[in-house]
C-alpha positions in Angstrom: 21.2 -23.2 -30.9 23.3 -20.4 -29.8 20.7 -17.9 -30.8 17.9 -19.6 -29.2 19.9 -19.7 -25.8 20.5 -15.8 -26.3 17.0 -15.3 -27.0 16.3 -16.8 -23.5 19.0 -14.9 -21.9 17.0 -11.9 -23.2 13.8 -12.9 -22.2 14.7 -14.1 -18.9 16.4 -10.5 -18.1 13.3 -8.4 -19.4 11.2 -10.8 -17.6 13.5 -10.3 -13.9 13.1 -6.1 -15.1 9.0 -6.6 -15.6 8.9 -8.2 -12.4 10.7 -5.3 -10.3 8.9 -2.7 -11.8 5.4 -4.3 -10.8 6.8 -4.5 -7.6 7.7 -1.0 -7.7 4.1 0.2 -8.8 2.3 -2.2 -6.3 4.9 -0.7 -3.5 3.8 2.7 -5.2 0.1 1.8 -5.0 -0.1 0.5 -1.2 1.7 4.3 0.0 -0.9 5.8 -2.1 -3.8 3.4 -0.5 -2.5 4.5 3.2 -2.2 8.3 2.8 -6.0 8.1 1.6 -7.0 6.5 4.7 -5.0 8.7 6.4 -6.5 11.5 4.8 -9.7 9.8 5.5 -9.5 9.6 9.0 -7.9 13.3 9.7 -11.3 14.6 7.8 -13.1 12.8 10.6 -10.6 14.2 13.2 -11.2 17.9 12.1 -14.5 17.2 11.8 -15.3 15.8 15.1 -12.7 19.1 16.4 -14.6 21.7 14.7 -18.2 20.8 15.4 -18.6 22.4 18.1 -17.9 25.6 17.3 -19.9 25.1 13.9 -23.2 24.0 15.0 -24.9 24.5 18.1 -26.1 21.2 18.5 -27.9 19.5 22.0 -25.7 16.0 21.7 -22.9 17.7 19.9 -20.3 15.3 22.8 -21.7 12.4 21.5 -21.3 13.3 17.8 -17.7 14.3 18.2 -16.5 10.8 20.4 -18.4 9.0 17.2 -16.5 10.8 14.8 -13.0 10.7 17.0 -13.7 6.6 17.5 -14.2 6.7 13.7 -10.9 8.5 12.9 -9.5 5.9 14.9 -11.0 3.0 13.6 -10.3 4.2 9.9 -6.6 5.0 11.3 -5.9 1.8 12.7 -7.5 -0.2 9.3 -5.1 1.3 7.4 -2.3 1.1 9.3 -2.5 -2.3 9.2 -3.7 -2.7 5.4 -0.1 -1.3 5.0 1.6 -3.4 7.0 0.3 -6.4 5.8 0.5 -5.6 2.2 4.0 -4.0 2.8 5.5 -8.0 4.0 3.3 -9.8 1.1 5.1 -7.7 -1.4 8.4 -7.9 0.4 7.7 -11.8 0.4 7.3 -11.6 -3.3 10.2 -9.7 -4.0 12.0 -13.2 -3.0 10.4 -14.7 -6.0 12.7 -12.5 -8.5 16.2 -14.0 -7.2 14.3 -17.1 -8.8 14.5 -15.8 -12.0 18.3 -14.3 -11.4 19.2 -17.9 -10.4 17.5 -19.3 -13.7 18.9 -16.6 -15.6 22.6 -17.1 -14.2 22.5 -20.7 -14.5 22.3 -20.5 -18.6 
């Protein structure tokens, strides 16, 4: 009996060290997802910036609002992606002390 509550003990403790370092790599992941948007929407920046003096075109203005109002849009998206994927895994990293509670209790 007192292997079998060791066991748990052991299982319980790999399972609260599993569960942080998916949060960890999900954290990890959602940085990685907002510096490609933010990527994303400076390439539309420079581009609207530099066309202009790249190609002489006749409604070059209206190209270069579209592709500012796009950099913003795209901006803006993942600004908020983050966010709200920054408090869902914040939320879940409540869910652990669960499993420290359960582990405790034994």
């Amino acid at each position: 009996m007192n292997n079998t509550m060791e066991t748990k003990k052991v299982m319980n403790k790999d399972l609260i060290l599993r569960e942080k370092l998916a949060l960890q790599r999900t954290t990890l992941a959602n940085q990685s997802t907002f510096l490609a948007f933010l990527r994303t929407s400076m390439y539309f920046l420079i581009a609207g910036l530099s066309l202009k003096n790249l190609l002489k075109v006749e409604n070059s203005l209206l190209i270069e609002i579209a592709l500012f109002i796009a950099s913003l849009v795209i901006f803006v998206f993942g600004t908020v992606n983050y966010l709200k994927h920054k408090k869902s895994i914040s939320t879940n990293k409540k869910h652990i002390g669960d499993y420290q509670l359960e582990y405790y209790k034994l």
